[in-house]
C-alpha positions in Angstrom: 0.0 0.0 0.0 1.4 3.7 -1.0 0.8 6.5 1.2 -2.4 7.7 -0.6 -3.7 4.4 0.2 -2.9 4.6 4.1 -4.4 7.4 4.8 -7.6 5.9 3.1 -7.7 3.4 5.3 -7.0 5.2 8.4 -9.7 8.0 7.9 -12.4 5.0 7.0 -11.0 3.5 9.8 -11.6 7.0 11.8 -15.5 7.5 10.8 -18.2 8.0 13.0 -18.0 4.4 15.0 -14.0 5.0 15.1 -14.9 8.6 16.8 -17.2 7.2 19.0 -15.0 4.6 20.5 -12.4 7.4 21.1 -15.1 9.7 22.2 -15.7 6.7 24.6 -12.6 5.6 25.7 -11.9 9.4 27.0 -15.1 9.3 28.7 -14.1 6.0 30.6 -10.5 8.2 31.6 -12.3 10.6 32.8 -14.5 8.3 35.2 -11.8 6.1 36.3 -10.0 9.7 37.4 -12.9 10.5 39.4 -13.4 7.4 40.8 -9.9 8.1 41.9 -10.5 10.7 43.2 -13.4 9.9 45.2 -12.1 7.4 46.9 -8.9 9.7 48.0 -11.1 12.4 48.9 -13.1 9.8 51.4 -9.3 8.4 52.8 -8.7 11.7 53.6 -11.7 13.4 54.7 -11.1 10.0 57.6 -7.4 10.9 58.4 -8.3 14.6 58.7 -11.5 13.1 60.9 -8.9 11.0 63.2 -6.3 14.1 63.7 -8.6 16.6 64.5 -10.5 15.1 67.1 -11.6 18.6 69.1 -13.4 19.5 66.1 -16.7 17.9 66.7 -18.4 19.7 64.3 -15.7 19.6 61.1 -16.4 15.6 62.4 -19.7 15.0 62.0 -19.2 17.1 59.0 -16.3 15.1 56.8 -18.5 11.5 58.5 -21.4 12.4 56.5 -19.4 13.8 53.3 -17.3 10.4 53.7 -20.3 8.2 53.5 -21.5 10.5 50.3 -18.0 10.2 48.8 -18.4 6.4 48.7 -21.5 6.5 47.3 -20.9 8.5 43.8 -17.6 6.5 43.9 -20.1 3.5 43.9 -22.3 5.2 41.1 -19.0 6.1 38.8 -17.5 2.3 39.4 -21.4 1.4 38.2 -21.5 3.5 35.4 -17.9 2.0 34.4 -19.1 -1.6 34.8 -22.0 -1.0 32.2 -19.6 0.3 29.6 -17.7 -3.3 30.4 -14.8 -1.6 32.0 -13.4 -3.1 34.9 -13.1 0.5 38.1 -9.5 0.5 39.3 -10.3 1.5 42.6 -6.9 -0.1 43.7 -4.4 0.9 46.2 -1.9 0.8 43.6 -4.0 3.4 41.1 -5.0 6.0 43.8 -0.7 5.8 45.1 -0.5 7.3 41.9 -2.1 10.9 43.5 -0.8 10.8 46.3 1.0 14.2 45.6 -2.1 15.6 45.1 -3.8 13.9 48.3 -1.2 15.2 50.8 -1.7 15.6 54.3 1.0 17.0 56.7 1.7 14.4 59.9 0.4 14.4 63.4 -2.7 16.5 64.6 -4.4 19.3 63.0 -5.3 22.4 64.2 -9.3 23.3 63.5 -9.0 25.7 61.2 -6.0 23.8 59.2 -8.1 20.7 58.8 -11.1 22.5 57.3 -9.1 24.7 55.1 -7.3 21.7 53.8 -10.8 19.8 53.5 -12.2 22.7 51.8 -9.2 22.8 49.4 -9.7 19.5 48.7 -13.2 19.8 48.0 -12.7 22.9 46.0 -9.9 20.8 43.5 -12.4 17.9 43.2 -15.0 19.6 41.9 -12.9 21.6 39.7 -11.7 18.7 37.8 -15.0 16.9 38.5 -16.5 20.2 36.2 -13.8 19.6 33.6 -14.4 16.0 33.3 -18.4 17.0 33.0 -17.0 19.0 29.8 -15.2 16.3 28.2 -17.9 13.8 28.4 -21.5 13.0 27.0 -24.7 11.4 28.4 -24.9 9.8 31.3 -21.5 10.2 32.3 -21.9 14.1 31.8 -25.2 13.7 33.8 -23.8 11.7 36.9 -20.5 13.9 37.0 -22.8 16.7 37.0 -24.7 15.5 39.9 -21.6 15.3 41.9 -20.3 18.6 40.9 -23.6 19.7 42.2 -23.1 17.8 45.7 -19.6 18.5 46.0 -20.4 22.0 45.8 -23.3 22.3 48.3 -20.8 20.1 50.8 -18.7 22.7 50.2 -21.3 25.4 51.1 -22.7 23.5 54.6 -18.6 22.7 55.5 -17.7 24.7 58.9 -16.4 27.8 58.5 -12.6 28.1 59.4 -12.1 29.1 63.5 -11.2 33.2 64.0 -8.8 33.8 66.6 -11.2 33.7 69.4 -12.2 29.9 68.8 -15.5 30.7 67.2 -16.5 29.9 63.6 -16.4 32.7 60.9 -19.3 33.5 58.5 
């Protein structure tokens, strides 16, 4: 085959069912990163839970946003399993982030912990937004619907501690 000939075959090869399959095979990224990301934002919402252990509120807080956490992760790993994609929801994968899921050792101050959980919060649902962008469908729908949670958590997390102990508005 000449050149002229390749690139024949490659752009047949590249029509609608070719772009769809890419279009798909993005989307499936995209939710395997999330899932990812879940699941890290639930392991540390519990560490920041364990080292901050004066904060009842920030606690009963990241104990409910845990548990919520775990449940889109459940949804995304679904939504993977009906493409026929196996969610890598393994230790191994989510080492991967660590970088990005870093939390300083020993106890944590109030207001440290729920800046850093807000942080957190804020990242997720910035790349949750993007990964809404680059997707179609259901998978736009469900990462929409966590953007939308992840945002309200967000909203309803304690405020970061003033000086004088007391929450700020």
């Amino acid at each position: 085959m000449g050149i002229h000939t390749n690139r024949i075959v490659q752009s047949a090869a590249q029509g609608p069912a070719g772009r769809f399959r890419a279009g798909r095979r993005k989307s499936e990224h995209e939710l395997q990163a999330q899932l990812r990301d879940l699941v890290s934002l639930a392991v540390v919402g519990d560490h920041v839970r364990w080292v901050s252990p004066r904060d009842e509120e920030l606690r009963r807080s990241l104990t409910e946003a845990g548990e919520q956490w775990r449940r889109w992760a459940d949804e995304v790993a679904t939504q993977l399993g009906r493409a026929g994609i196996a969610p890598d929801g393994r230790v191994r994968s989510l080492a991967r982030d660590i970088p990005l899921n870093w939390v300083p050792d020993g106890w944590l101050a109030s207001g440290e912990a729920r800046r850093l959980v807000a942080e957190r919060i804020e990242t997720v649902d910035r790349w949750t937004r993007y990964r809404q962008a680059q997707t179609r469908g259901a998978d736009a729908e469900l990462l929409a619907l966590i953007s939308a949670g992840l945002q309200a958590q967000l909203a309803d997390l304690p405020k970061a501690a003033g000086p004088s102990g007391r929450a700020r508005s």
